[in-house]
C-alpha positions as a LaTeX table, in Angstrom:
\begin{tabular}{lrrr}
\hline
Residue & $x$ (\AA) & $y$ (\AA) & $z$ (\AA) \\
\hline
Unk1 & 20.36 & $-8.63$ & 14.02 \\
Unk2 & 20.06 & $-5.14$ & 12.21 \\
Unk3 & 22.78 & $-3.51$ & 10.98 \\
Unk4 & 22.98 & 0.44 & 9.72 \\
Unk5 & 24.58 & $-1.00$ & 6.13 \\
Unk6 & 21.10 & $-2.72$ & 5.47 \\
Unk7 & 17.79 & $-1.60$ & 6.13 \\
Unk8 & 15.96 & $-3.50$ & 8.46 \\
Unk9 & 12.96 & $-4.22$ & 5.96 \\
Unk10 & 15.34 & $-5.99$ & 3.26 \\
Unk11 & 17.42 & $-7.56$ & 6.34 \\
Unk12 & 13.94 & $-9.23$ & 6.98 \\
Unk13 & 13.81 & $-10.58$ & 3.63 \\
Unk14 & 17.56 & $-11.58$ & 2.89 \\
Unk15 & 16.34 & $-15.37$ & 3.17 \\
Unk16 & 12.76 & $-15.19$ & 1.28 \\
Unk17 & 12.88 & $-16.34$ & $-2.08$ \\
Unk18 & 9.27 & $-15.77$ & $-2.95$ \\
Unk19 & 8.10 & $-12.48$ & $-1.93$ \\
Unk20 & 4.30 & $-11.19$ & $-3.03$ \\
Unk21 & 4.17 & $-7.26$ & $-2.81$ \\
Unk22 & 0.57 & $-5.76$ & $-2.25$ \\
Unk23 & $-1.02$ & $-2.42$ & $-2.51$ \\
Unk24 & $-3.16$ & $-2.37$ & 0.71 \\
Unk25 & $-5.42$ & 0.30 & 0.04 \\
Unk26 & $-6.87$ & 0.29 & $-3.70$ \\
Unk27 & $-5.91$ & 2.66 & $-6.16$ \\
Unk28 & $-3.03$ & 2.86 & $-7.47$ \\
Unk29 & $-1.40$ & 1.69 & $-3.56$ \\
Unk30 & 0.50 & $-1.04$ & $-5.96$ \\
Unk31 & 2.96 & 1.71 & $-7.60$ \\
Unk32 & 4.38 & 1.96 & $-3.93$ \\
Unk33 & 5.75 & $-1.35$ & $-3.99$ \\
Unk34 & 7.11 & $-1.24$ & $-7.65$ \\
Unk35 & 10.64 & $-0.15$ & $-6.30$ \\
Unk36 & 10.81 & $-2.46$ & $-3.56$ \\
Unk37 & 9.50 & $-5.46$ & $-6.17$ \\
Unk38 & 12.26 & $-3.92$ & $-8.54$ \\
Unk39 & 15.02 & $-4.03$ & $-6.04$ \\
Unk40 & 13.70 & $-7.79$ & $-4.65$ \\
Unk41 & 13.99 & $-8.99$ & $-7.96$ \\
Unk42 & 17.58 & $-7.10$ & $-8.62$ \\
Unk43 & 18.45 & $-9.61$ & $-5.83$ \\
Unk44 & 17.71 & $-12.72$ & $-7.15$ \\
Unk45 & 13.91 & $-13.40$ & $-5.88$ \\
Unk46 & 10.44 & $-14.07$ & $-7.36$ \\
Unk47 & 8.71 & $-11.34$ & $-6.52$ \\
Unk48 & 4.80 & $-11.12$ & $-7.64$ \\
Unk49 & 2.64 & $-7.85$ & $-7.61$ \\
Unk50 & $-0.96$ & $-7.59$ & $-6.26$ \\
Unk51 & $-3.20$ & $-4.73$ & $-5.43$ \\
Unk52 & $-7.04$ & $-4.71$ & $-3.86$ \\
Unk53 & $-8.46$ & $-2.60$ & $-6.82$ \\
Unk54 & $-11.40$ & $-0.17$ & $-7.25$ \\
Unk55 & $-11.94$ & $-1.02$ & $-10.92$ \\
Unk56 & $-14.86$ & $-2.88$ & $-11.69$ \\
Unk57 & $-13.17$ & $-6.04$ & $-11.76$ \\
Unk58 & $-16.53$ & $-8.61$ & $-11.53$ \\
Unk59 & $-17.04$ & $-7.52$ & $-15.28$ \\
Unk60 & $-13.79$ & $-9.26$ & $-16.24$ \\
Unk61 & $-14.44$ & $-12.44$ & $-18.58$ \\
Unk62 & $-13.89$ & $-15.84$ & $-17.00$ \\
Unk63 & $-10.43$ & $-16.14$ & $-18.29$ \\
Unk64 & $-8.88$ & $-13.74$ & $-15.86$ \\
Unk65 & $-10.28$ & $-15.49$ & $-12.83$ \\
Unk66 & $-7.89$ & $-17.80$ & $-11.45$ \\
Unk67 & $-9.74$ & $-18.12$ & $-7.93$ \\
Unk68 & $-12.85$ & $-16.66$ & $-6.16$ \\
Unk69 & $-11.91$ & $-12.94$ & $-5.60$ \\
Unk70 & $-8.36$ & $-13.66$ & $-7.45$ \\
Unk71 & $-7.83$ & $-11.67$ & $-11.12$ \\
Unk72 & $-4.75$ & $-11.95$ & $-13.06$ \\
Unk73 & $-4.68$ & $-8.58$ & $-15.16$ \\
Unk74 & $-2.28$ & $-8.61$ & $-17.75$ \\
Unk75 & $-0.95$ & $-6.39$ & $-20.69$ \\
Unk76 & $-4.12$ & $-8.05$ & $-23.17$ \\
Unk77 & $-6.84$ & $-7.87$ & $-20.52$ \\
Unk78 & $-9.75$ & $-6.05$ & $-21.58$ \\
Unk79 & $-9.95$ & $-2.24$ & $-19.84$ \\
Unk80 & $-12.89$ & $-0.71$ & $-19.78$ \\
Unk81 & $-12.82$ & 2.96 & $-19.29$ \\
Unk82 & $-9.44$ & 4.83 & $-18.39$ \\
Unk83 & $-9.38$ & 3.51 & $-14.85$ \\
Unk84 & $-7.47$ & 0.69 & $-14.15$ \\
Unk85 & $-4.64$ & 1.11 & $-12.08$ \\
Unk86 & $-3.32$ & $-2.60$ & $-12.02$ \\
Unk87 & $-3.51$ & $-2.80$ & $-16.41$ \\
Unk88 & $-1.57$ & 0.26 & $-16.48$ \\
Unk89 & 1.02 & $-1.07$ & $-14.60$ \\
Unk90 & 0.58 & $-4.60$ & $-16.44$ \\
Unk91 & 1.10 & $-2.84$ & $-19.81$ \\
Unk92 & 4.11 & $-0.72$ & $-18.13$ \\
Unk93 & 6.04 & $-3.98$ & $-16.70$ \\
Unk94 & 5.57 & $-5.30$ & $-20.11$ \\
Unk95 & 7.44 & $-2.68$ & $-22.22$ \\
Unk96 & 10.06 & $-2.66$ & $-19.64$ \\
Unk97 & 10.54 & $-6.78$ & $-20.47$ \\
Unk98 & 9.36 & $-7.42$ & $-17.16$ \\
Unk99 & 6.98 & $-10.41$ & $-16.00$ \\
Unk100 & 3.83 & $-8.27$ & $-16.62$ \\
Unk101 & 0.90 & $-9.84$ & $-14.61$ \\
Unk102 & $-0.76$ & $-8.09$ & $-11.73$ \\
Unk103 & $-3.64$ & $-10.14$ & $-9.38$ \\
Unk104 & $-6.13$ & $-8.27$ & $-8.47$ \\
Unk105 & $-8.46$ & $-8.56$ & $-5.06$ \\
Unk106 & $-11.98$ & $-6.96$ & $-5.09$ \\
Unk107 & $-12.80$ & $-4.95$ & $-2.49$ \\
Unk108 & $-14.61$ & $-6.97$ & $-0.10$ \\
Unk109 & $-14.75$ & $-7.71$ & 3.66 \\
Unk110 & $-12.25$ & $-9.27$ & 5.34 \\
Unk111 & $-13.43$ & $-12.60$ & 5.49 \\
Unk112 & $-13.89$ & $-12.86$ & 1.62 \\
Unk113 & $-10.04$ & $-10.94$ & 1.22 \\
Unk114 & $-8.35$ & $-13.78$ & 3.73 \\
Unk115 & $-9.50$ & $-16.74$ & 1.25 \\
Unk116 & $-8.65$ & $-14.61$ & $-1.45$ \\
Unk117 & $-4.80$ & $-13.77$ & $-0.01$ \\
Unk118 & $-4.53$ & $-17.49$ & 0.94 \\
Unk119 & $-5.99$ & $-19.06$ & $-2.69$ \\
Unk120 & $-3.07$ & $-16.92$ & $-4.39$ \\
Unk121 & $-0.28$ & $-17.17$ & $-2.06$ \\
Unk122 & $-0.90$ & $-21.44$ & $-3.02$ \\
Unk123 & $-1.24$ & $-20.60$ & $-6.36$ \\
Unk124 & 1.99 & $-19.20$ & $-6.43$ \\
Unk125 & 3.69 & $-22.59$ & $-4.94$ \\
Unk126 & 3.91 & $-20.75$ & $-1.45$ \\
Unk127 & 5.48 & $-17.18$ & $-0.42$ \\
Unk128 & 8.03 & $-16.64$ & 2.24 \\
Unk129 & 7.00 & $-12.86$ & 2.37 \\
Unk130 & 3.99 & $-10.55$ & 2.02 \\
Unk131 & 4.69 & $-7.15$ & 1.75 \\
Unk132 & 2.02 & $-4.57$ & 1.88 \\
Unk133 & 2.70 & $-1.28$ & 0.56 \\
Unk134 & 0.22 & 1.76 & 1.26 \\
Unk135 & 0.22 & 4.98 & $-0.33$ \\
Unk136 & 0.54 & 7.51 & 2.38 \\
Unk137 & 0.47 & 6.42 & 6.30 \\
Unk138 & $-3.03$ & 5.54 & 7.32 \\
Unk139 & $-2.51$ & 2.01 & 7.55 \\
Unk140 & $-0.60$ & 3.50 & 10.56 \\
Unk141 & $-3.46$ & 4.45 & 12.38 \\
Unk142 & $-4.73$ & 2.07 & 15.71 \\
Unk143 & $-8.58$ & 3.63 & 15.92 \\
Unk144 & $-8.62$ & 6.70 & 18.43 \\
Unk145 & $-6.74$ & 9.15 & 16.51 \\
Unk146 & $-9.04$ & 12.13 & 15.89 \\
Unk147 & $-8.32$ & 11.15 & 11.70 \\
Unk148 & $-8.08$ & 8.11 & 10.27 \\
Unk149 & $-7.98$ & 9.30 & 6.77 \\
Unk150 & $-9.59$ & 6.08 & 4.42 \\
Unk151 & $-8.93$ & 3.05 & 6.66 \\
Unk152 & $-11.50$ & 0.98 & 5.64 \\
Unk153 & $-9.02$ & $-1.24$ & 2.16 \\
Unk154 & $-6.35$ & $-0.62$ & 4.49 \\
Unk155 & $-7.55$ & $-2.29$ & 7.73 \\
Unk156 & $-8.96$ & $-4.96$ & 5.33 \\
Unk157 & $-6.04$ & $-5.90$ & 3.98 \\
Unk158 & $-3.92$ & $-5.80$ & 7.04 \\
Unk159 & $-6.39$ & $-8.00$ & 8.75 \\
Unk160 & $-6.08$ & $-10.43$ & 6.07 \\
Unk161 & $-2.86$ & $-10.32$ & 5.73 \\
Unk162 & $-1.99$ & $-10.97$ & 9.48 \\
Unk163 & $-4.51$ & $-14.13$ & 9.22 \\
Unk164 & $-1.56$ & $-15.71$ & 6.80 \\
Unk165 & 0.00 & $-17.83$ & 9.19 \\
Unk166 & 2.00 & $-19.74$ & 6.89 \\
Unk167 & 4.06 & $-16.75$ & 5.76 \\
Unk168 & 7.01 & $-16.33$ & 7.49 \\
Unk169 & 7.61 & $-12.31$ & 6.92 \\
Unk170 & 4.57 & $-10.24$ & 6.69 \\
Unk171 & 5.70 & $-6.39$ & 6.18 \\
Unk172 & 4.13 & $-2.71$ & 6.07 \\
Unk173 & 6.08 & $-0.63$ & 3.70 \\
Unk174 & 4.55 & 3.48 & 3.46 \\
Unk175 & 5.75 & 5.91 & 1.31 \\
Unk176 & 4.06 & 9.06 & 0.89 \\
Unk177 & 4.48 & 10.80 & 4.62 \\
Unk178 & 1.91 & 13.98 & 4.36 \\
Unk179 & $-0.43$ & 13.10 & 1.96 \\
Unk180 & $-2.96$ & 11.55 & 3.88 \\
Unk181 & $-3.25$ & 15.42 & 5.78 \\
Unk182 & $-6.13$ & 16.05 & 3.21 \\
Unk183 & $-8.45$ & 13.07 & 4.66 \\
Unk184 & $-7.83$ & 14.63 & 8.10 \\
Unk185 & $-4.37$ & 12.41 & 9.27 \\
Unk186 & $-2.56$ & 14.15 & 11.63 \\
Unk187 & 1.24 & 13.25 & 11.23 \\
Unk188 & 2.18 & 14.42 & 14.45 \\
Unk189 & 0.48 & 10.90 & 15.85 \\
Unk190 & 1.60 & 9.34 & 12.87 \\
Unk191 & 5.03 & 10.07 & 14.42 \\
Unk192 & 3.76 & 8.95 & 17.76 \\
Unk193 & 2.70 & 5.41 & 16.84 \\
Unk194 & 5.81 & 4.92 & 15.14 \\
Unk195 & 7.52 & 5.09 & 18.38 \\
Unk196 & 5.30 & 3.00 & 19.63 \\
Unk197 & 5.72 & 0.17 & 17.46 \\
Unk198 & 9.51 & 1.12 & 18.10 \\
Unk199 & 9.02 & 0.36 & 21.53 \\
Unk200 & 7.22 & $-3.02$ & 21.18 \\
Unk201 & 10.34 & $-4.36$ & 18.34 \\
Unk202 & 7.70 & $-3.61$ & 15.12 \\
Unk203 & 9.60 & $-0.72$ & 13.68 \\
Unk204 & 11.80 & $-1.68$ & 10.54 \\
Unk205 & 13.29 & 2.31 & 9.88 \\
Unk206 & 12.87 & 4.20 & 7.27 \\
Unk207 & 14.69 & 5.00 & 3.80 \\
Unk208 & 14.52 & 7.15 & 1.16 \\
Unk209 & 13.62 & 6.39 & $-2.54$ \\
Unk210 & 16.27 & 7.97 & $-4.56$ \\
Unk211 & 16.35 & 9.54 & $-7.86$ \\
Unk212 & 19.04 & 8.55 & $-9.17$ \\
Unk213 & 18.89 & 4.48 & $-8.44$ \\
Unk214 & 17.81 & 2.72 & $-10.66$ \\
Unk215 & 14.97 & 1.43 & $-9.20$ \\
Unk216 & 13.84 & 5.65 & $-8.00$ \\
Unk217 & 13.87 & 6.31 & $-12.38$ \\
Unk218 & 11.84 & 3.72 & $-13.09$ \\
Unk219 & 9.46 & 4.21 & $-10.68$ \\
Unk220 & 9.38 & 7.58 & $-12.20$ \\
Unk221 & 8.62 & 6.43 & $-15.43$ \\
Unk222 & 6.04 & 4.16 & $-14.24$ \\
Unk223 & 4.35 & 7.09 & $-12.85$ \\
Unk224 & 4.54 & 9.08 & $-15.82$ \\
Unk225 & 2.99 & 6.27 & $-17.58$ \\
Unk226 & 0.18 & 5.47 & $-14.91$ \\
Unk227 & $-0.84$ & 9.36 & $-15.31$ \\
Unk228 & $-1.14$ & 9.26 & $-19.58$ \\
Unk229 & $-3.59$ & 5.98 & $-18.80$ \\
Unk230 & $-5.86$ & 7.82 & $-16.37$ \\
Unk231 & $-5.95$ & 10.87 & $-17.36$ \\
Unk232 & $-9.18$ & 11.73 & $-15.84$ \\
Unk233 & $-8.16$ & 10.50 & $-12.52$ \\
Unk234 & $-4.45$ & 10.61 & $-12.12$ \\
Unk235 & $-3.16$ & 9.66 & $-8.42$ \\
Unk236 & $-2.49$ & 12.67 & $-6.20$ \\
Unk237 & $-0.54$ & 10.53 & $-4.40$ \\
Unk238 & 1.81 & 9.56 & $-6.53$ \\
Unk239 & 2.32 & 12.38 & $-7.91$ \\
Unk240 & 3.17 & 13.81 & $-4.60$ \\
Unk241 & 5.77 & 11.19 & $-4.52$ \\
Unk242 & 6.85 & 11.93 & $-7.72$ \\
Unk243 & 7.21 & 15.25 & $-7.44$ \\
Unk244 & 9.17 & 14.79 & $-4.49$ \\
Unk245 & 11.53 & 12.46 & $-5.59$ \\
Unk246 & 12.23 & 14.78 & $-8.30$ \\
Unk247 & 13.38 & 17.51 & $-5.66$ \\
Unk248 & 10.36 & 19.34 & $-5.87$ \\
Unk249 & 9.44 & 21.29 & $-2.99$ \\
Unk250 & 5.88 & 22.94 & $-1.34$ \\
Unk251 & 2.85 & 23.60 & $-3.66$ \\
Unk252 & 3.28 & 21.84 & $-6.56$ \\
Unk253 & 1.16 & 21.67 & $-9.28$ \\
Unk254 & 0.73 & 18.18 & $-11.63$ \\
Unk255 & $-2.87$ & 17.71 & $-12.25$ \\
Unk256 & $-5.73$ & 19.85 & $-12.33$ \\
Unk257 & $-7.28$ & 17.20 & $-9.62$ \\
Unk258 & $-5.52$ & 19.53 & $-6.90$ \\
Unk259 & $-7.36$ & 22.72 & $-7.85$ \\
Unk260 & $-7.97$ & 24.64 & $-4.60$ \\
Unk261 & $-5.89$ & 22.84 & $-2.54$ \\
Unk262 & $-2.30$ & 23.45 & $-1.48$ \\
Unk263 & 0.21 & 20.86 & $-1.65$ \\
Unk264 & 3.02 & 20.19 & 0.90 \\
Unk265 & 5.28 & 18.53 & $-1.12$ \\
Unk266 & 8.83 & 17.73 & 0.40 \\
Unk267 & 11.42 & 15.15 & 1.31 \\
Unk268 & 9.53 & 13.28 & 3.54 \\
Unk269 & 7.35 & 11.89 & 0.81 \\
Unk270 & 9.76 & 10.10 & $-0.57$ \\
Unk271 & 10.78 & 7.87 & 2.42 \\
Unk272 & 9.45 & 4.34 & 3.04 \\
Unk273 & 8.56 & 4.13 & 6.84 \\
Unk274 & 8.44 & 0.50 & 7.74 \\
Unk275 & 7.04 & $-1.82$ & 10.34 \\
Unk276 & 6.09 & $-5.43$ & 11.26 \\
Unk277 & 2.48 & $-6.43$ & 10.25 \\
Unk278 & 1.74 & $-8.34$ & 12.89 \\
Unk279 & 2.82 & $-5.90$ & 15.29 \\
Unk280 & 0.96 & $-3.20$ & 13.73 \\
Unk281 & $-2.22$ & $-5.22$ & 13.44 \\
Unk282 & $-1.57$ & $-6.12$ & 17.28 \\
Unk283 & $-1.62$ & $-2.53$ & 18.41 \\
Unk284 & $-4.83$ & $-1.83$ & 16.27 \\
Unk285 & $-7.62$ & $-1.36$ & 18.61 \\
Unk286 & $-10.55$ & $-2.32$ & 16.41 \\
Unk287 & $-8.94$ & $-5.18$ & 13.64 \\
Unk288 & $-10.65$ & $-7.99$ & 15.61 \\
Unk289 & $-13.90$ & $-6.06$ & 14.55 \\
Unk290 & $-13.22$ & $-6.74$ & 11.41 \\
Unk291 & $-12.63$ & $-10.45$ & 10.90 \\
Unk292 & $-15.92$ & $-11.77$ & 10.03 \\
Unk293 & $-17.19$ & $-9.01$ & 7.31 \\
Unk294 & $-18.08$ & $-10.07$ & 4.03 \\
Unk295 & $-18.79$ & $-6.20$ & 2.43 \\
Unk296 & $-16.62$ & $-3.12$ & 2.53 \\
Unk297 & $-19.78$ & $-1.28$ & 3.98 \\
Unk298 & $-20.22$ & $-3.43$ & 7.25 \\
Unk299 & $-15.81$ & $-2.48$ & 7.63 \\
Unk300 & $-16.97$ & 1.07 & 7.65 \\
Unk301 & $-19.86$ & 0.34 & 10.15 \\
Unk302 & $-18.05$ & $-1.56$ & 12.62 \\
Unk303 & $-14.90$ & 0.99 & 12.72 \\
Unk304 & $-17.93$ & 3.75 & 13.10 \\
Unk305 & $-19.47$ & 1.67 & 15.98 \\
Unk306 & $-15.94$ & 1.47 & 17.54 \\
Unk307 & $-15.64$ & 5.00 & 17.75 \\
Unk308 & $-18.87$ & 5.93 & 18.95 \\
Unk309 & $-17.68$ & 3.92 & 22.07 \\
Unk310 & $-14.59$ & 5.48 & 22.32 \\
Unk311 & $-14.72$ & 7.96 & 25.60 \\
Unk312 & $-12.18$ & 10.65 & 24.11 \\
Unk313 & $-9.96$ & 10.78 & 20.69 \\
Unk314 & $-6.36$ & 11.52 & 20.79 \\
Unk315 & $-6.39$ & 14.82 & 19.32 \\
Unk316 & $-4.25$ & 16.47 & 16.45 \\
Unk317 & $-0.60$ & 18.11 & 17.76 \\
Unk318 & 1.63 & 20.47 & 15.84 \\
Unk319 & 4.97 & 19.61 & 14.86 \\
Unk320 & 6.59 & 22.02 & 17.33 \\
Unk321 & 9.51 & 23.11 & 15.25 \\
\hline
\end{tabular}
C-alpha cells in the first residue's frame, strides 16, 4: 500500500537492501540518479551506480574490465579527452568520501546489454532493485508518438533491464520534464502515457528535487563539477535541471552549447516522474523488436521498420492552458 507521507518509488524500495541505479540513456543519464543513490544510501542500503556510456570505453586497459561489456571507472582510470561522464562523477564521489566506482555498459544491442546487466548484478552478490534513471522523458515513449526524441540507449536499456528476472523491483525514475522538446517530444503525450500507465497500476507519482535537501545541493555541486570536466560538451540537460532547481525560470543561459535556441526552463524540470519498468516496457509497442540485436545501429533500424508499418502517428497536442 501507498501512502501520501512516502513516495511510491521509495515505498517500493523500503525492503531492498542492494539497489543498482542506472543511467538508461548514455551521457551523463547517471547524474539523474545521484540524488536518489544519495538518499538510498542516507537510508541504510548499498546502492551502486552504472551508466551505458558514449565514451570510448573499448580503449580502456584490461584492468578496468571486470566482465564482457562491464567497466569499473574509478577516480585513477585513465580519461582520454574531456569526455567522460562516468570518471567525472567517479572523481566527484571521491572528494565527497563517497564509494567512488562507476560500471560502465557500452553501447550495444540489447542482447549484448542483457548479459552485461546480468554479469554485474552477480558480481555485486545479487540486487533487490534496478533503478533506471533517464535524463528527460523519452524512455516514456511506446512507438507511435509523432517524436520519440533519442530512444534508441533508452529502449536498450529498458529491454534489458525488464529481461532481469531475478530482481525483485525494477524502476523508471525521469527527471528533466521539457527537455526532450528539442529532439521533437511532445509532452502533451508524455502526459498522456502517464495516465496510461496510471491506469494499468505502473505509475509510482512524482516528486520534486529540492534545493535545499541535502541530497538537491549536492547534486548541484556534482553538476557544477561534471560541467568544469567537459567543458567542451557540458550536458544541456542537466543544466536545465540545474538551473531549475536553482529557481531559475524560462530562457536561461549556462553554456554556449544552447546558442540559438530558447530554453524553457521551469519547475517541472526538477520533478522525478516515476513508473514500473515492467509495465512501461509492457505498453511499449516495438521492445520485443529489440531483443535479439547485437549493434546500436540494427535498434535504430528495427524501431524505423516499426514505424514505417505504423498506419497513422499520434500527433503532437498543446497544453490547453
Amino acid at each position: 500500500m501507498f501512502s501520501l507521507h512516502e513516495p511510491p518509488l521509495f515505498t517500493r524500495l523500503r525492503d531492498a537492501r542492494r539497489v543498482l541505479v542506472a543511467g538508461a540513456g548514455g551521457g551523463f543519464d547517471v547524474y539523474a540518479g545521484l540524488p536518489l543513490a544519495l538518499a538510498l544510501r542516507s537510508a541504510g542500503k548499498d546502492v551502486h551506480l552504472a551508466n551505458l556510456s558514449f565514451t570510448e570505453l573499448y580503449a580502456q586497459p584490461d584492468e578496468v574490465w571486470l566482465e564482457p561489456d562491464v567497466a569499473a571507472v574509478r577516480p585513477d582510470t585513465p580519461a582520454r579527452g574531456d569526455y567522460f561522464p562516468e570518471h567525472a562523477l567517479a572523481r566527484w564521489l571521491d572528494g565527497q568520501g563517497l564509494p567512488a566506482t562507476v560500471y560502465a555498459f557500452p553501447r550495444t544491442g540489447v542482447a549484448p546489454l542483457r548479459d552485461a546487466y546480468r554479469a554485474l548484478v552477480d558480481r555485486l552478490g545479487g540486487v533487490d532493485a534496478v533503478v533506471l534513471v533517464d535524463g528527460g522523458t523519452d524512455i516514456l515513449m511506446r512507438g507511435d508518438e509523432h517524436g520519440l526524441g533519442t530512444p534508441e540507449e533508452d529502449m536498450a536499456s529498458l529491454a534489458a533491464v525488464q529481461a532481469l528476472d531475478g530482481v525483485e523491483h525494477r524502476l523508471v525514475a525521469c527527471l528533466g520534464f521539457g527537455v526532450d522538446a528539442y529532439h521533437g517530444v511532445n509532452h502533451a503525450l508524455v502526459l498522456e502515457n502517464l495516465a496510461a500507465l496510471d491506469r494499468d497500476g505502473a505509475y509510482l507519482g512524482a516528486f520534486s528535487l529540492p534545493r535545499e535537501s541535502r541530497e538537491g545541493s549536492l547534486y548541484l555541486d556534482a553538476v557544477a563539477h561534471a560541467q568544469a570536466c567537459t567543458p567542451g560538451h557540458p550536458s544541456i540537460v542537466h543544466g536545465s535541471v540545474a538551473a531549475a532547481v536553482r529557481g531559475e525560470f524560462g530562457d536561461v543561459r549556462f553554456t554556449e552549447r544552447t546558442r540559438g535556441s530558447e530554453l524553457f526552463v521551469n519547475p517541472l524540470m526538477s520533478v522525478y516522474f516515476c513508473v514500473d519498468a515492467v509495465g512501461l516496457a509492457r505498453r511499449n509497442l516495438y521492445l520485443d523488436r529489440l531483443a535479439d540485436t547485437v549493434l546500436m545501429r540494427q535498434i535504430s533500424t528495427r524501431i524505423e521498420e516499426f514505424r514505417e508499418e505504423l498506419p497513422v502517428l499520434r500527433q503532437p497536442r498543446a497544453f490547453p492552458h
